[in-house]
C-alpha positions in Angstrom: -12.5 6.3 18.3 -10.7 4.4 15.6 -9.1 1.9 17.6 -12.9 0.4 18.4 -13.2 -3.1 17.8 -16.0 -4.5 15.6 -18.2 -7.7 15.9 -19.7 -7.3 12.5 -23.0 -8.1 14.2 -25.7 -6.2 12.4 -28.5 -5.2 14.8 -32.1 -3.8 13.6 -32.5 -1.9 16.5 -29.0 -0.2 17.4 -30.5 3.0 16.9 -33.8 1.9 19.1 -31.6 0.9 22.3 -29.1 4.2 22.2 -32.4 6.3 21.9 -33.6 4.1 24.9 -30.5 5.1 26.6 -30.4 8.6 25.9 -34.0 9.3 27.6 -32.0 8.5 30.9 -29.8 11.3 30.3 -30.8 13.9 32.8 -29.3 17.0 29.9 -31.6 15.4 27.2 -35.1 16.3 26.6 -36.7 13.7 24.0 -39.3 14.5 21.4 -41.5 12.4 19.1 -42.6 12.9 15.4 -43.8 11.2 13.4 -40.5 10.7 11.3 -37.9 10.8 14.1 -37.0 10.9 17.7 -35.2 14.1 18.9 -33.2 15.4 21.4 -32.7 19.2 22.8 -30.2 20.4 25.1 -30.9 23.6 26.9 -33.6 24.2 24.2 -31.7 23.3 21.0 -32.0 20.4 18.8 -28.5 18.2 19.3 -29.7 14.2 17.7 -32.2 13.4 15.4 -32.7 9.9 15.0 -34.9 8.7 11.7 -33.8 5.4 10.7 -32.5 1.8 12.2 -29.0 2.8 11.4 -28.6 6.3 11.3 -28.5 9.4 13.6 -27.5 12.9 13.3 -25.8 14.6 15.6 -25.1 18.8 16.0 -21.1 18.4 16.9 -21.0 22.4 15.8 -18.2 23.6 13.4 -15.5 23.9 15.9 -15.3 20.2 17.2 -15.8 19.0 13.6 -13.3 20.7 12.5 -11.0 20.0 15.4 -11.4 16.4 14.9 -12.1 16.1 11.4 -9.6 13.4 10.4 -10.4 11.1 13.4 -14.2 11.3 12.4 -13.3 10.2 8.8 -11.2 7.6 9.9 -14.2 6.0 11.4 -16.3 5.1 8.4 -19.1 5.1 9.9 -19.3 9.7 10.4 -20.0 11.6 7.4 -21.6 15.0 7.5 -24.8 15.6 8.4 -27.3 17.7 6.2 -26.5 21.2 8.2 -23.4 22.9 9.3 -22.2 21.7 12.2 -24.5 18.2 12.3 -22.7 14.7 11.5 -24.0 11.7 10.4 -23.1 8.3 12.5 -24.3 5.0 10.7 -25.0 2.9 13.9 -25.0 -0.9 13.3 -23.3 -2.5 16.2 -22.0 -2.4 20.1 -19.0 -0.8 19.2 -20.9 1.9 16.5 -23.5 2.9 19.7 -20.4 3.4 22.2 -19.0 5.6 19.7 -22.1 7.7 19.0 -22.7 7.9 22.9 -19.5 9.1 23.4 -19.7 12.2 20.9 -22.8 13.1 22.8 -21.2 13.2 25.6 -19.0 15.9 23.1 -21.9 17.6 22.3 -23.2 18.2 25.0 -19.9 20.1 26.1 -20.1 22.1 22.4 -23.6 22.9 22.6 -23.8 25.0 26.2 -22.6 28.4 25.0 
């Protein structure tokens, strides 16, 4: 995940197109409110998505843990507001390939 390249090209709706992407994903059921778009695995919560730039992702304890110093050496993952749940600031190309790549992770962490 660190050795992503960056094009510094700051896009409004980053968040918008990986949500887009994400409703094609036949493991991910998507939810409106009227502050966020979410998505549930198997009946639990795994993104929220409230803002242009942000998401929040339910890695669960374990993986953080296990990968704790590559997510800090991203910059762009701090933890979320729950146990368990990270924050990914999405800006760019290379910032949505990351994020859609630890769902792909959490989806794995989240079937027990």
């Amino acid at each position: 995940m660190a050795v992503l390249s960056r094009t510094h090209v700051r896009s409004a709706g980053c968040v918008a197109d990986v949500a887009v992407q994400l409703t094609h994903w036949p493991d991910l059921a998507v939810s409106h409110t009227r502050r966020a778009i979410r998505f549930r695995t198997r009946g639990r919560e795994i993104i929220r998505m409230s803002g242009d730039h942000t998401a929040e992702l339910r890695l669960t304890v374990p993986v953080i843990d296990r990968w704790a110093r590559v997510l800090a050496d991203s910059h762009r993952v701090t933890p979320g507001h729950n146990a368990g749940w990270i924050r990914v600031q999405i800006e760019d190309r290379s910032d949505a390939e990351m994020f859609l790549s630890l769902v792909s992770v959490a989806l794995k962490a989240n079937q027990s």
